[in-house]
Backbone atoms as SQL, in Angstrom:
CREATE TABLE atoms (id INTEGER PRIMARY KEY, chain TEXT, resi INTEGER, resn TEXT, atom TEXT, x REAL, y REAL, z REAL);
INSERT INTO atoms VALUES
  (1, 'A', 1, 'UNK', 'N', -12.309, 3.464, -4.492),
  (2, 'A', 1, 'UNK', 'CA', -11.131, 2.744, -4.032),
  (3, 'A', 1, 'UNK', 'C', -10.343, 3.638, -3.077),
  (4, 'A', 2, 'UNK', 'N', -9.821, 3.073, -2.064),
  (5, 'A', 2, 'UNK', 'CA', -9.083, 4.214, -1.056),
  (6, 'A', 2, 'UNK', 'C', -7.805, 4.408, -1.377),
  (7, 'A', 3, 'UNK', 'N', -7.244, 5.325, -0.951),
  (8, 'A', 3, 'UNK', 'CA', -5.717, 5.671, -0.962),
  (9, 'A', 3, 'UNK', 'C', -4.726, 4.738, -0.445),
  (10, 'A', 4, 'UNK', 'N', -3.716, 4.750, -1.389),
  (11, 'A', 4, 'UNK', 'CA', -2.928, 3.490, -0.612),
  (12, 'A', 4, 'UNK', 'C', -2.512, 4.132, 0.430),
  (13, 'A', 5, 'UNK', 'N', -2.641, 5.269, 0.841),
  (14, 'A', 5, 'UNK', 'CA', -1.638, 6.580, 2.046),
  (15, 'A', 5, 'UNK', 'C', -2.638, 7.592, 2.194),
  (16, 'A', 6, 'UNK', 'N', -2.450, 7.889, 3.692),
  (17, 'A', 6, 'UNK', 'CA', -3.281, 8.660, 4.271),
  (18, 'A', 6, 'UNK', 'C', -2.631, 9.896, 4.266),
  (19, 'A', 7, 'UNK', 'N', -2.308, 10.963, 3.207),
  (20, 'A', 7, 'UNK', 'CA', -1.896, 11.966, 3.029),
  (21, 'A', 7, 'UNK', 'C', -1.888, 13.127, 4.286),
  (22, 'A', 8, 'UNK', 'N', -3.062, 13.481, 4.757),
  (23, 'A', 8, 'UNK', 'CA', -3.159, 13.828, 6.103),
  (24, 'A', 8, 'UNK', 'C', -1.938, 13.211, 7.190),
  (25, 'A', 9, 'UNK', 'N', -2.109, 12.039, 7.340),
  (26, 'A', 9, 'UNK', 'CA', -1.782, 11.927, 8.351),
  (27, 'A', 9, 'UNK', 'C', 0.158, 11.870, 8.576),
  (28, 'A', 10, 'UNK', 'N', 0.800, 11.977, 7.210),
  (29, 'A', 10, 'UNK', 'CA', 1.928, 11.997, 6.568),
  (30, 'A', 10, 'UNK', 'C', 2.104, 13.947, 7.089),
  (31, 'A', 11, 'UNK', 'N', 1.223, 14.407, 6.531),
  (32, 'A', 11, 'UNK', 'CA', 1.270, 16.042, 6.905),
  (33, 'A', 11, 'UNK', 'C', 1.234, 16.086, 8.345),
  (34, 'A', 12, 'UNK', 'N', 0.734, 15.444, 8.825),
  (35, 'A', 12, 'UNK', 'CA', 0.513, 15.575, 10.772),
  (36, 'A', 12, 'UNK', 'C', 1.935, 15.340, 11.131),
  (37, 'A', 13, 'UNK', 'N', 2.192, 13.949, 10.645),
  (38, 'A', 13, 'UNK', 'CA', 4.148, 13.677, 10.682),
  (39, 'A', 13, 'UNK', 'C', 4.574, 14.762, 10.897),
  (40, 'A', 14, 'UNK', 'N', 4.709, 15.058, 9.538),
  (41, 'A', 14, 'UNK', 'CA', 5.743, 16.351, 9.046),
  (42, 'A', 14, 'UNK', 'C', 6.204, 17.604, 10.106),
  (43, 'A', 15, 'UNK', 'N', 4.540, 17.857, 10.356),
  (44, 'A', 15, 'UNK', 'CA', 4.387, 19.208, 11.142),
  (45, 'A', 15, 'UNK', 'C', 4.987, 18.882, 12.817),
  (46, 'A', 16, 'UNK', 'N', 4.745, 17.943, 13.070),
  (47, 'A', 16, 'UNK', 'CA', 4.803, 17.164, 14.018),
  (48, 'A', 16, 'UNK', 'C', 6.442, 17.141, 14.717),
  (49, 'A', 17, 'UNK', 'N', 6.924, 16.108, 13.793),
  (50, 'A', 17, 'UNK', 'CA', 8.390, 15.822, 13.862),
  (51, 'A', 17, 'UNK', 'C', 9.674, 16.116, 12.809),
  (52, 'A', 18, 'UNK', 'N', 9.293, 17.108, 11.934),
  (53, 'A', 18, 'UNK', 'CA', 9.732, 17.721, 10.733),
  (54, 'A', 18, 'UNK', 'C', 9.874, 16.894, 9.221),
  (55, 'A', 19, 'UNK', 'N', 10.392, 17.760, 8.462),
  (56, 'A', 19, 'UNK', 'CA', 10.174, 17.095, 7.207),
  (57, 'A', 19, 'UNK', 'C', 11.383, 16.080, 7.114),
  (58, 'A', 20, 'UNK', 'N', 12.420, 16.231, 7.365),
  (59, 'A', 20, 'UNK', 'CA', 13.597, 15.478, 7.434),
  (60, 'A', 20, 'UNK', 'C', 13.404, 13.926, 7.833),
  (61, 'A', 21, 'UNK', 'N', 12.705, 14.003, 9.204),
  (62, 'A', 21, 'UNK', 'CA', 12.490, 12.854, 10.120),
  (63, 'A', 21, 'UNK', 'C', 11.547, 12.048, 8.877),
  (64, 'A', 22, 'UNK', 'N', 10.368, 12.641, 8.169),
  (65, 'A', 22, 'UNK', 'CA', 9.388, 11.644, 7.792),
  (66, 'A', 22, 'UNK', 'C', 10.090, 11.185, 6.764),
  (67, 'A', 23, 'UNK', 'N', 10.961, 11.984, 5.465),
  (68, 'A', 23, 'UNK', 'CA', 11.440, 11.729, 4.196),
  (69, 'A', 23, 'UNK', 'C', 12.776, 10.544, 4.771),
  (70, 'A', 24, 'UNK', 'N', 13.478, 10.354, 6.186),
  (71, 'A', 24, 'UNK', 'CA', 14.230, 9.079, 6.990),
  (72, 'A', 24, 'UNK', 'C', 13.183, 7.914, 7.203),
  (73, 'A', 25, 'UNK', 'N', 11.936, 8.189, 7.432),
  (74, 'A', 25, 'UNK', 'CA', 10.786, 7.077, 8.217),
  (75, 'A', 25, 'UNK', 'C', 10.165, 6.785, 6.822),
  (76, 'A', 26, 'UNK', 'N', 10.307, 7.334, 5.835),
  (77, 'A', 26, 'UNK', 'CA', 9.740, 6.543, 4.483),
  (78, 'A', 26, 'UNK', 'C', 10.563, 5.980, 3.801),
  (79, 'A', 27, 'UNK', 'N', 12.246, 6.205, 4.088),
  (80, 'A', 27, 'UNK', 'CA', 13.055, 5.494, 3.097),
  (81, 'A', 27, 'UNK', 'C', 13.609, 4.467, 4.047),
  (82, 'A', 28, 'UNK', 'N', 13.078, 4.294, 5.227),
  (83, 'A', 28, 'UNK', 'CA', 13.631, 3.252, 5.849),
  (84, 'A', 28, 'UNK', 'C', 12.228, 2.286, 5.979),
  (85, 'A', 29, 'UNK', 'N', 11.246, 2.372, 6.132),
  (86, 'A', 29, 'UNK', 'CA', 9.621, 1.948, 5.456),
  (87, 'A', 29, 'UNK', 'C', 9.890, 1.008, 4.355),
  (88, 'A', 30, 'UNK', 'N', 10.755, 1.516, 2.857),
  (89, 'A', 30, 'UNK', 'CA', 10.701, 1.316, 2.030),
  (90, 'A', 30, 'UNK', 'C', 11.739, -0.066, 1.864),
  (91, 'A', 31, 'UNK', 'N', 13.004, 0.362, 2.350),
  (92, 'A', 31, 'UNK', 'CA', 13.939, -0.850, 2.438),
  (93, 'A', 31, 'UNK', 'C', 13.526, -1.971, 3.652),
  (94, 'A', 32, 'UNK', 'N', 13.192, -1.729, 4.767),
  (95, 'A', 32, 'UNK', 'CA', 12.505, -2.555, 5.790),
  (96, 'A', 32, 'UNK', 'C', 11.537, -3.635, 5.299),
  (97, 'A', 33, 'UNK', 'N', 10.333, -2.733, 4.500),
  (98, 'A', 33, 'UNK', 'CA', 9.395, -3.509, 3.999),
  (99, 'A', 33, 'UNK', 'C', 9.579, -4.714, 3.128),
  (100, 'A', 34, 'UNK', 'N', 10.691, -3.978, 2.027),
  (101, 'A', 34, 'UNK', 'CA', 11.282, -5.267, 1.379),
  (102, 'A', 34, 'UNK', 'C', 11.642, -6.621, 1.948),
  (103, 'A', 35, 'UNK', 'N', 12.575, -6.336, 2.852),
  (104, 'A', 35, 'UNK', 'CA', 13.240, -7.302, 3.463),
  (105, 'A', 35, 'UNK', 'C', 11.707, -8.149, 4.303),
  (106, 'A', 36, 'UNK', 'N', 11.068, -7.880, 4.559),
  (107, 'A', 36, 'UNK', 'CA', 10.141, -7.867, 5.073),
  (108, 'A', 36, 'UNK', 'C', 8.998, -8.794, 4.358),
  (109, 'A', 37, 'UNK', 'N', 9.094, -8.485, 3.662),
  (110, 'A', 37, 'UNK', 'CA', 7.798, -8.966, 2.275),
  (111, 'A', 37, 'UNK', 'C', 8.996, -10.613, 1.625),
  (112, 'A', 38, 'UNK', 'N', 10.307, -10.169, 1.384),
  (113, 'A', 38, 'UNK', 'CA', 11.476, -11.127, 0.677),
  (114, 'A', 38, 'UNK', 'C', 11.406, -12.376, 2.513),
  (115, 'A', 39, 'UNK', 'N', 11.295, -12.004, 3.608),
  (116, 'A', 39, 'UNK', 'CA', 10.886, -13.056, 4.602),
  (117, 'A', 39, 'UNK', 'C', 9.787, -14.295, 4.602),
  (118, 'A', 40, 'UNK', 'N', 9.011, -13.102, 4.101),
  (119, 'A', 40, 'UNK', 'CA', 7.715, -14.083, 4.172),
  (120, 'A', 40, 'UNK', 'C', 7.946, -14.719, 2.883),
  (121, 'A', 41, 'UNK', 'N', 8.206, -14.338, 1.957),
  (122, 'A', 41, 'UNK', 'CA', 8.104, -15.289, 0.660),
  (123, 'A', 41, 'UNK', 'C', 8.876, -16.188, 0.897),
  (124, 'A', 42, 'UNK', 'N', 9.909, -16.414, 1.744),
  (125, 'A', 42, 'UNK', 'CA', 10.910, -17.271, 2.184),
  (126, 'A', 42, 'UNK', 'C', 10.348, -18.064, 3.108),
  (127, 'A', 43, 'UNK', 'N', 9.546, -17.749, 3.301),
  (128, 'A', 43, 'UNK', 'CA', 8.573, -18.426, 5.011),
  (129, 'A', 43, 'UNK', 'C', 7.609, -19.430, 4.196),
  (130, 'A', 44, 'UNK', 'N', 7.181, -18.869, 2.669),
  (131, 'A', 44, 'UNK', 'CA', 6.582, -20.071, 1.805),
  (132, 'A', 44, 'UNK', 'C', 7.399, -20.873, 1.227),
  (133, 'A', 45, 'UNK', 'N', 8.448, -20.719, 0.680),
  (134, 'A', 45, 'UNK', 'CA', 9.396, -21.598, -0.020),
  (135, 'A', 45, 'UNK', 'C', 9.548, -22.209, 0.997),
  (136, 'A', 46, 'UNK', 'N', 10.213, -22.063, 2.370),
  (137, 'A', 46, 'UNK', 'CA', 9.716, -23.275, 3.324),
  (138, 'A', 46, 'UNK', 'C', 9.221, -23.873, 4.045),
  (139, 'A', 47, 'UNK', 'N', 7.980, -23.481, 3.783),
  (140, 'A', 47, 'UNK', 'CA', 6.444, -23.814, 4.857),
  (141, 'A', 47, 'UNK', 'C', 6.803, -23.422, 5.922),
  (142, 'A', 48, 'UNK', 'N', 6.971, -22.078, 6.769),
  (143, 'A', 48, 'UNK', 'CA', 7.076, -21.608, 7.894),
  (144, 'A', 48, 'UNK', 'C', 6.245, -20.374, 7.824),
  (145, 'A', 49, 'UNK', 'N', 5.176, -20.973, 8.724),
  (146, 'A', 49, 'UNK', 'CA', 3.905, -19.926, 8.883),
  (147, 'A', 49, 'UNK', 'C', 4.582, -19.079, 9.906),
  (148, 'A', 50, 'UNK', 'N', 5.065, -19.394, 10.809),
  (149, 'A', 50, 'UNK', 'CA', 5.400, -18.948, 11.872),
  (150, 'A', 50, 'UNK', 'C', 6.513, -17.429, 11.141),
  (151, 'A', 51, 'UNK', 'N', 7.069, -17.721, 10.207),
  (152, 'A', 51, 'UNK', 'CA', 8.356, -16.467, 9.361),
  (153, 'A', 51, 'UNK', 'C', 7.284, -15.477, 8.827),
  (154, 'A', 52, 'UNK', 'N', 6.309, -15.832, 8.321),
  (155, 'A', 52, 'UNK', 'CA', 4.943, -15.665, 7.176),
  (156, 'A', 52, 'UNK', 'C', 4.518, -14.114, 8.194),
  (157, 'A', 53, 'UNK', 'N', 4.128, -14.793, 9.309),
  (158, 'A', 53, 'UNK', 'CA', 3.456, -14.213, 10.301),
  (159, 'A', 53, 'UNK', 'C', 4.363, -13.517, 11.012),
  (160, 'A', 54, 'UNK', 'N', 5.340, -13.519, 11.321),
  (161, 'A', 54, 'UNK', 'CA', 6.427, -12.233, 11.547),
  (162, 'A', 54, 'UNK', 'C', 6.393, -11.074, 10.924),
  (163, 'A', 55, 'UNK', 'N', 6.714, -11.888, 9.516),
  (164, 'A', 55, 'UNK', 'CA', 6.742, -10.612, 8.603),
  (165, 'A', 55, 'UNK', 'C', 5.608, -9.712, 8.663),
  (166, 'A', 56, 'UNK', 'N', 4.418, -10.384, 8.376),
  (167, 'A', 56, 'UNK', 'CA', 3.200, -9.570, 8.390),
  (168, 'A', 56, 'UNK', 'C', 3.085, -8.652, 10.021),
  (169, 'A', 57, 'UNK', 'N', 3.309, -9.177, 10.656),
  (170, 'A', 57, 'UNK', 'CA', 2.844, -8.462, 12.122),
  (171, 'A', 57, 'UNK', 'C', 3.838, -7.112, 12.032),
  (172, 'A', 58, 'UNK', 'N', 5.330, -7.124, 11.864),
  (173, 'A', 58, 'UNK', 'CA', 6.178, -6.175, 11.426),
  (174, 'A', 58, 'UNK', 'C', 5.420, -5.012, 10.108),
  (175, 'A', 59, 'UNK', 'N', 4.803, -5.275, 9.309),
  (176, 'A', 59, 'UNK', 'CA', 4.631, -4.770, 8.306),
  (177, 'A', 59, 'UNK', 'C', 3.068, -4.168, 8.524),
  (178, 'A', 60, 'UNK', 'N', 2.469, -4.671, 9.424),
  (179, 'A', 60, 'UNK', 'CA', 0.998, -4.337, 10.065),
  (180, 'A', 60, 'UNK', 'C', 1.480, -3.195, 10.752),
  (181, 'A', 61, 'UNK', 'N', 2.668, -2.997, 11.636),
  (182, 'A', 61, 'UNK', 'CA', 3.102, -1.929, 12.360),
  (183, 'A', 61, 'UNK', 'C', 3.635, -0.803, 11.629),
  (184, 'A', 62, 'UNK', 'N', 4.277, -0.804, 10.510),
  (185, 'A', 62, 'UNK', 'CA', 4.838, -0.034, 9.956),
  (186, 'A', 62, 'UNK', 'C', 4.254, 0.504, 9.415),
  (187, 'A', 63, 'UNK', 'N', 2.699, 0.174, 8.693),
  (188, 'A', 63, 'UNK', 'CA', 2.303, 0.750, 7.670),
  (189, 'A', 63, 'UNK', 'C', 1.026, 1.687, 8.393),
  (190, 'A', 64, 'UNK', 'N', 0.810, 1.488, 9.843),
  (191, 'A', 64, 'UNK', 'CA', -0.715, 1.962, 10.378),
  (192, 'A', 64, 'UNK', 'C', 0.809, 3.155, 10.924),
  (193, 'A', 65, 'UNK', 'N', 1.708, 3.715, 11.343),
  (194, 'A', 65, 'UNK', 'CA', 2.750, 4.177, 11.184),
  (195, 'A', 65, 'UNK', 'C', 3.089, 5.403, 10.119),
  (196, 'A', 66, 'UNK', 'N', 2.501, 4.932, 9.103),
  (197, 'A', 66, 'UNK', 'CA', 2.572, 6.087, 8.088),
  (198, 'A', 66, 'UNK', 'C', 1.266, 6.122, 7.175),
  (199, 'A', 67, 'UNK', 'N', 0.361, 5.496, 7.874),
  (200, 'A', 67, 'UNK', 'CA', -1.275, 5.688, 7.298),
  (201, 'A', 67, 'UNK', 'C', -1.006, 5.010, 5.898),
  (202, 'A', 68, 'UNK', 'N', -0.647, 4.082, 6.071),
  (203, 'A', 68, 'UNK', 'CA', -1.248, 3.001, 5.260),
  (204, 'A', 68, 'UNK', 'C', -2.239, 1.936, 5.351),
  (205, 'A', 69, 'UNK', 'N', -3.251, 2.603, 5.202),
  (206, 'A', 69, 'UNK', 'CA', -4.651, 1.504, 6.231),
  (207, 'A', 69, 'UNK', 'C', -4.364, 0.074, 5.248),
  (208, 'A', 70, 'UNK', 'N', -4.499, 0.271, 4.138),
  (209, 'A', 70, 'UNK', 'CA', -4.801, -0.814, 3.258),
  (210, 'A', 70, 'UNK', 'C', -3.605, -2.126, 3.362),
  (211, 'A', 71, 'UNK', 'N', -2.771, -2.007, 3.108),
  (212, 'A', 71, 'UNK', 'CA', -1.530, -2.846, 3.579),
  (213, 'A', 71, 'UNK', 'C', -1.442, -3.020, 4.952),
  (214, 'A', 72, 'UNK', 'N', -1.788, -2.181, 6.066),
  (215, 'A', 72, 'UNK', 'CA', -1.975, -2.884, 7.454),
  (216, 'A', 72, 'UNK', 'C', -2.994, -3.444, 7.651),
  (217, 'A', 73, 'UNK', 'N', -4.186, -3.710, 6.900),
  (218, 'A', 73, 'UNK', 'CA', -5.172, -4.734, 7.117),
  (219, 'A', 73, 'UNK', 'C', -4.901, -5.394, 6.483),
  (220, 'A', 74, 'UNK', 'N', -4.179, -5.663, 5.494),
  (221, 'A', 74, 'UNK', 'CA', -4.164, -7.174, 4.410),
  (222, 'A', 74, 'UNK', 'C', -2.884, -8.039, 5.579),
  (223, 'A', 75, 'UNK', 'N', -2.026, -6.796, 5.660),
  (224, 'A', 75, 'UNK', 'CA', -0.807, -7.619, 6.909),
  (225, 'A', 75, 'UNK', 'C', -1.600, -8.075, 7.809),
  (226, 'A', 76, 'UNK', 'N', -2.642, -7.204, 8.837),
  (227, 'A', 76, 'UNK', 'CA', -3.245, -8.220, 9.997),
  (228, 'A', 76, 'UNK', 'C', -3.920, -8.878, 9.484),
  (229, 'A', 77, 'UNK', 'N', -4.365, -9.425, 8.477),
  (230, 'A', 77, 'UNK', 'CA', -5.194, -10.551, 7.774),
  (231, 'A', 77, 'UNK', 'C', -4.191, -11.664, 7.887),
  (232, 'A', 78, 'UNK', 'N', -3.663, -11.756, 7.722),
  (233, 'A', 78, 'UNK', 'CA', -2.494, -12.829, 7.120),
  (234, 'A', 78, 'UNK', 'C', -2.015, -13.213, 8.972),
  (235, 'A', 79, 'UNK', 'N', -1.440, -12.094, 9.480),
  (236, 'A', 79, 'UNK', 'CA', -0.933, -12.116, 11.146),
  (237, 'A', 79, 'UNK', 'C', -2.531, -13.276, 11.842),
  (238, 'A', 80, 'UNK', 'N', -3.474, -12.479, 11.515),
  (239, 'A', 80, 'UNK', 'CA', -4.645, -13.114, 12.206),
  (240, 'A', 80, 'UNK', 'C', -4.792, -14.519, 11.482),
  (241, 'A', 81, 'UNK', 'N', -5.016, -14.846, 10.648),
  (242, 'A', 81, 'UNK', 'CA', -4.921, -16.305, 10.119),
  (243, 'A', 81, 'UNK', 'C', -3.923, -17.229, 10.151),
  (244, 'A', 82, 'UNK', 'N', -2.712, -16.718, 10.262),
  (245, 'A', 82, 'UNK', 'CA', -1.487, -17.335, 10.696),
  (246, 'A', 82, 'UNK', 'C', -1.488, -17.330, 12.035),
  (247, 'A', 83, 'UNK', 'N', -1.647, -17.107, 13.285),
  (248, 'A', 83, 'UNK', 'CA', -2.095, -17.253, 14.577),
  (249, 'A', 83, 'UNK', 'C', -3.164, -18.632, 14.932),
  (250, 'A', 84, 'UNK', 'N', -4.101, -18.404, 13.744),
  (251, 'A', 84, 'UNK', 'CA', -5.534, -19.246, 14.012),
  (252, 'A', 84, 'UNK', 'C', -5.067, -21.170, 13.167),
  (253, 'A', 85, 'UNK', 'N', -3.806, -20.357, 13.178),
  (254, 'A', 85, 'UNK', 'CA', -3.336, -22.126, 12.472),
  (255, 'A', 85, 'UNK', 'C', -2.970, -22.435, 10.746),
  (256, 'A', 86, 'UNK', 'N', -2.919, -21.070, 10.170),
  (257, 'A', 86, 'UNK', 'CA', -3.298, -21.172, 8.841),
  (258, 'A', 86, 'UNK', 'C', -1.616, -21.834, 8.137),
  (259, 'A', 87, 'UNK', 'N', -1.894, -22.839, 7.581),
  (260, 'A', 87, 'UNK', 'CA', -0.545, -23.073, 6.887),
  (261, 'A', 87, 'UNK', 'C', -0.188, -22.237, 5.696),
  (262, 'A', 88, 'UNK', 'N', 1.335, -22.388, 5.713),
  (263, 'A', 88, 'UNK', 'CA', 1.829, -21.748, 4.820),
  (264, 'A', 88, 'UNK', 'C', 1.226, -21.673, 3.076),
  (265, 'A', 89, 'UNK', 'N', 0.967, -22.713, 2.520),
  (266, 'A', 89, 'UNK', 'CA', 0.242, -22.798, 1.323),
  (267, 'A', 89, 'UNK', 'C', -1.110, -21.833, 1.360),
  (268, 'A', 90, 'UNK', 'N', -1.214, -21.851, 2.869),
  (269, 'A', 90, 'UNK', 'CA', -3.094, -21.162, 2.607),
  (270, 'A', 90, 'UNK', 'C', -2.547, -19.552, 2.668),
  (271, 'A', 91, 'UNK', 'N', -1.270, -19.104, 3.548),
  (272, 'A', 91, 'UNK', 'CA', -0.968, -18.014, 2.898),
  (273, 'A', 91, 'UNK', 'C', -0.570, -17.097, 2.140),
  (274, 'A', 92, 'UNK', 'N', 0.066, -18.109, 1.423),
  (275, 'A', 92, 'UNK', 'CA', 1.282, -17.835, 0.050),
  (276, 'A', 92, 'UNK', 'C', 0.017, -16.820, -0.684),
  (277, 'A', 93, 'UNK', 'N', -0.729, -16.972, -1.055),
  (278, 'A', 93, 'UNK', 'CA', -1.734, -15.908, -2.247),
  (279, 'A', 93, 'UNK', 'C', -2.242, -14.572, -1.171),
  (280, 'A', 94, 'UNK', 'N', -2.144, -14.423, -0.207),
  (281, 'A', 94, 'UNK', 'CA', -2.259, -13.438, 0.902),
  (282, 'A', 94, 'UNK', 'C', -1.234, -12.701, 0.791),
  (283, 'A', 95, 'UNK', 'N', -0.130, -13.467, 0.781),
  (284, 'A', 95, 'UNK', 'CA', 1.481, -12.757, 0.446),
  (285, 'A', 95, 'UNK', 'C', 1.380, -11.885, -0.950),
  (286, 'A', 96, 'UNK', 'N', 1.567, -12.531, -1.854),
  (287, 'A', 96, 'UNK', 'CA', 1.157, -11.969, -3.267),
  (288, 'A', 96, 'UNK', 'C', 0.218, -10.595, -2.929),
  (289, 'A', 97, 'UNK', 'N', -1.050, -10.680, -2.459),
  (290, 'A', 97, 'UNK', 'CA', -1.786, -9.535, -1.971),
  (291, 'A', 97, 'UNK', 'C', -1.427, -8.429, -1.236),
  (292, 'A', 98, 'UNK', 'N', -0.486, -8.764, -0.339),
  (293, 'A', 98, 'UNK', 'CA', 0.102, -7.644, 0.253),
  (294, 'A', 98, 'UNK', 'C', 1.317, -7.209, -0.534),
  (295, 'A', 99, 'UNK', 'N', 2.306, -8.004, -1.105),
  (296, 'A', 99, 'UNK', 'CA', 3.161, -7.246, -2.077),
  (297, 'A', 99, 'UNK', 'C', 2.379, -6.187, -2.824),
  (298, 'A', 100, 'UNK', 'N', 1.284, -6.460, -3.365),
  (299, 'A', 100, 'UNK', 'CA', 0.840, -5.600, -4.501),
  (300, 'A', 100, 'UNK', 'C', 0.433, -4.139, -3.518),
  (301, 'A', 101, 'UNK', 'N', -0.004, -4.297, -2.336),
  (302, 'A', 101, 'UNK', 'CA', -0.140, -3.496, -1.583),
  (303, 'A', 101, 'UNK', 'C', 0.418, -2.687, -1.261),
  (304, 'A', 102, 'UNK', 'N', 1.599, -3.337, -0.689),
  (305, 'A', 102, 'UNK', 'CA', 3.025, -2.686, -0.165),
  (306, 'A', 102, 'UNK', 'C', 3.413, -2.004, -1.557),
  (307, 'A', 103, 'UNK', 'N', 3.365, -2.416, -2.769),
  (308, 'A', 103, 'UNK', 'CA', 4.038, -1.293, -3.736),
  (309, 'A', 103, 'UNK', 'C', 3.272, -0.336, -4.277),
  (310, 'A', 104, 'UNK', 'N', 1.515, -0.692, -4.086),
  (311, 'A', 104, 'UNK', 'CA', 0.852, 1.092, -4.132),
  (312, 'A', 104, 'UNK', 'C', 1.248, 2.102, -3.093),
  (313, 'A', 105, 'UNK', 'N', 1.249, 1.464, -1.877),
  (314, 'A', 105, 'UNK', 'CA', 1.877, 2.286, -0.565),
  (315, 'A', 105, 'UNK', 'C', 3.851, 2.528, -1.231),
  (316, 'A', 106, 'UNK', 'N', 3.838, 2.029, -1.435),
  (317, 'A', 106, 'UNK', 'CA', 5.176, 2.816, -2.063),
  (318, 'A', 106, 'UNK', 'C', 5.219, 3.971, -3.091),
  (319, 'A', 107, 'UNK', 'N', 4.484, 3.311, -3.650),
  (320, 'A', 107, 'UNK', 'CA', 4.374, 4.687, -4.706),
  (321, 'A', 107, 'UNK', 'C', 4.094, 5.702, -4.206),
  (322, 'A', 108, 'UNK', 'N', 3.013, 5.613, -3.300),
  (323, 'A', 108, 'UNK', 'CA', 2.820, 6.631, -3.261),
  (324, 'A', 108, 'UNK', 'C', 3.188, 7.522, -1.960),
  (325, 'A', 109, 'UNK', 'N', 3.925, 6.493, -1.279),
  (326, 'A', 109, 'UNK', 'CA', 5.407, 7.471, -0.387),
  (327, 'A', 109, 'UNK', 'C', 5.896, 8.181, -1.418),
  (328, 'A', 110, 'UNK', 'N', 6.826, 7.597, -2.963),
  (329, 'A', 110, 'UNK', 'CA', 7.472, 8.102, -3.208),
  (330, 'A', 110, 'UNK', 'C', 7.258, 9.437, -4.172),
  (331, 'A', 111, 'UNK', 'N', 5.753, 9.612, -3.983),
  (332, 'A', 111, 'UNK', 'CA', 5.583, 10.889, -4.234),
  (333, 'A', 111, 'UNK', 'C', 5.595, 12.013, -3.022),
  (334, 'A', 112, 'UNK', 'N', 4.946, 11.655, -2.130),
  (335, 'A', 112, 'UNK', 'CA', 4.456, 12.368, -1.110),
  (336, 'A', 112, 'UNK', 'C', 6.352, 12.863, -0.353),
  (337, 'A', 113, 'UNK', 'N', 7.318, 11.842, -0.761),
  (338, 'A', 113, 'UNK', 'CA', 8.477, 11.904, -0.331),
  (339, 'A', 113, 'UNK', 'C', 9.479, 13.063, -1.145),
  (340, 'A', 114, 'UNK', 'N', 8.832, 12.672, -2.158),
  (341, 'A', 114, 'UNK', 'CA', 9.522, 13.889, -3.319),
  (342, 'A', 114, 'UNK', 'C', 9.000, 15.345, -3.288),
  (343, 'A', 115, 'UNK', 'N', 7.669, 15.447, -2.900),
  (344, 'A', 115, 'UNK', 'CA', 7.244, 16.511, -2.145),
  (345, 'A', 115, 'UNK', 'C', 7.801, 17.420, -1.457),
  (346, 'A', 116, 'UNK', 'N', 8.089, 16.615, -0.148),
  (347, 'A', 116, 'UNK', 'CA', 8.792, 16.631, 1.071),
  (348, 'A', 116, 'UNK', 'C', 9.886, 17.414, 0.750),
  (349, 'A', 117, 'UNK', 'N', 10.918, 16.353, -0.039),
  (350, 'A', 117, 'UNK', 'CA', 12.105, 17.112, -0.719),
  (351, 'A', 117, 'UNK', 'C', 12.169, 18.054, -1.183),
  (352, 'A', 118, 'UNK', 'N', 11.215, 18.806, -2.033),
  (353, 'A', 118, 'UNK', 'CA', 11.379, 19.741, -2.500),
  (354, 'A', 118, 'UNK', 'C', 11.051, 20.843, -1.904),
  (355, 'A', 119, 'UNK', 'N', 10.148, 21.004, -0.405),
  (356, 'A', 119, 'UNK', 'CA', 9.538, 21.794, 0.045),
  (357, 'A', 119, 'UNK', 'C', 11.085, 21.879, 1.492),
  (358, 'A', 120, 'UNK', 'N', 11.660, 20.530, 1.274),
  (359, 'A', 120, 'UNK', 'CA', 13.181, 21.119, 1.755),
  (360, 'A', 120, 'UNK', 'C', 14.498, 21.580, 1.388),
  (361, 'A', 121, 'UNK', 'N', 14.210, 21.573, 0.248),
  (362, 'A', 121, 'UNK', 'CA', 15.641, 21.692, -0.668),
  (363, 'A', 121, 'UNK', 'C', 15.618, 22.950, -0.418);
């Protein structure tokens, strides 16, 4: 099974643009995504593929962003089928799939974040 987070590429961040910047780009990841994920479920409560598919295309970007392969392919899954016509009912269980996604990729920011912290404290 793969990593919900590409640990590497979180360290490339780091070194990159410092530790400060990534432990800001994961806690804003984290609240973004929500709002993000709480859209689209709103995009099913009222059959708007078109909200569905926002969300996901936003959340496809964010997560290839901090090497989250797995949640940016379930997001362009959903982006790509919602494009090709897919109604909202056919994505509602796609949604569900990427929540569960989006909160292994959380977790395991919020280790890699606590890390961070401590290697800045």
């Amino acid at each position: 099974m793969a990593e919900p987070i590409d640990r590497t590429h979180l360290e490339r961040l780091a070194a990159r643009f410092g530790a400060e910047f990534l432990v800001e780009l994961i806690d804003l990841f984290v609240a973004q995504g929500k709002e993000r994920l709480d859209a689209a479920e709103q995009g099913i409560a009222t059959g708007d593929a078109d909200a569905i598919v926002a969300a996901a295309h936003s959340l496809k970007s964010s997560a290839g962003n901090l090497g989250a392969a797995a949640l940016g392919q379930r997001a362009a899954e959903i982006e790509r089928r919602g494009r090709n016509g897919a109604a909202a009912d056919v994505l509602a269980p796609m949604v569900g799939s990427l929540r569960d996604a989006f909160t292994k990729a959380c977790a395991a920011l919020e280790v890699m974040r606590a890390d961070i912290a401590r290697r800045i404290a």
